[in-house]
N, C-alpha and C positions, 0 to 999 in steps of 0.2 A: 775801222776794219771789223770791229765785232757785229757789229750792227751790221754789216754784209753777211757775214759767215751765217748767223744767225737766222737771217732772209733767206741764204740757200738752203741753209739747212731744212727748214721749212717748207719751200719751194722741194724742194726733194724729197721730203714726202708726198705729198700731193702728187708729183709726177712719176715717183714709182706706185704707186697707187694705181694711177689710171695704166701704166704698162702691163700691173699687175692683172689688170679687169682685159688688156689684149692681149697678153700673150696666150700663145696655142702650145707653150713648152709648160709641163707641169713643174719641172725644175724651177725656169725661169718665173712662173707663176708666185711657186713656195720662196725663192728667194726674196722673193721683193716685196711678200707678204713679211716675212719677219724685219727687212729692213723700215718697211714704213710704220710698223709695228713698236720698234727700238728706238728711231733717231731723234722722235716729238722728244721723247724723254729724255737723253741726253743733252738735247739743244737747249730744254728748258733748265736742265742742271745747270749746262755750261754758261747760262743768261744772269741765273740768281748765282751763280757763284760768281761772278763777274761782277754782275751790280754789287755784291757786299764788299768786293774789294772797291769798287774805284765810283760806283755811285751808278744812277740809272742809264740806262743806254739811250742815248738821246733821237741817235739818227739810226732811222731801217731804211735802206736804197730800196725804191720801188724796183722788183726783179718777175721779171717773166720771158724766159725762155725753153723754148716747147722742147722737148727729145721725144723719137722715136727709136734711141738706141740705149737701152738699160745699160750698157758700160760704160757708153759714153758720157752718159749721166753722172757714174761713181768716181769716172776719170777728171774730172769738171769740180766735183765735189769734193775728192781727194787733192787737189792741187788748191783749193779754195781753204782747207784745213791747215795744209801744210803754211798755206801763207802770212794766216792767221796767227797762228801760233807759233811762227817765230816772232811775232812781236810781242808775246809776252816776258816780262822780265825772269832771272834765275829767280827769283820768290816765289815767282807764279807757277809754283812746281804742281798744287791742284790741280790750275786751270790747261797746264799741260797735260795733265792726269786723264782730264774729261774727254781732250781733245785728243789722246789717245787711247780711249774708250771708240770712240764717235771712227775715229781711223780703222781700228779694228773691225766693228760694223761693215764699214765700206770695204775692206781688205777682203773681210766673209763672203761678203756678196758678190763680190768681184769675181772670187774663188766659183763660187754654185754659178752665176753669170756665166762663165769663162767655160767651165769643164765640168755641168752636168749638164745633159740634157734628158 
């Protein structure tokens, strides 16, 4: 399951990235400029904090699918977190740590997405 999370997380930069390069909303623009900006870095947190507890991540799911809806994006990615991160154990209170860092991002963006334009 991390090795999924990990791929979208990924995958979701890249694809806010390119929404960032179409959108015509400066809002929508600026949000998804900090989000693609933010998430490399906590996904790679959440990777080597990960491999030091349990060892290297073996398997990345080949993942590509396209959005042309910025929320729907974060709603995809948000639900992708959450599922992850119930399977870490009560020790793994770090790697829940990261993963709500990585939530909050998405929560932000959701927020300027949703109600700026």
């Amino acid at each position: 399951m991390i090795g999924k999370l990990i791929m979208e997380l990924f995958h979701a930069r890249t694809t806010a990235h390119v929404l960032h390069l179409k959108s015509r909303s400066y809002a929508q623009h600026v949000a998804l400029n900090t989000f693609y900006d933010e998430i490399i870095g906590l996904a790679d947190t959440l990777a080597e904090a990960y491999q030091g507890e349990y060892g290297l991540i073996e398997t990345y799911p080949p993942k590509y699918s396209p959005y042309t809806d910025p929320i729907l994006l974060m709603d995809d990615l948000r639900e992708c977190v959450d599922e992850c991160s119930k399977e870490f154990d009560e020790a793994d209170s770090h790697l829940r740590n990261i993963c709500d860092e990585i939530r909050a991002l998405i929560a932000s963006t959701s927020y300027k997405l949703r109600f700026l334009r």
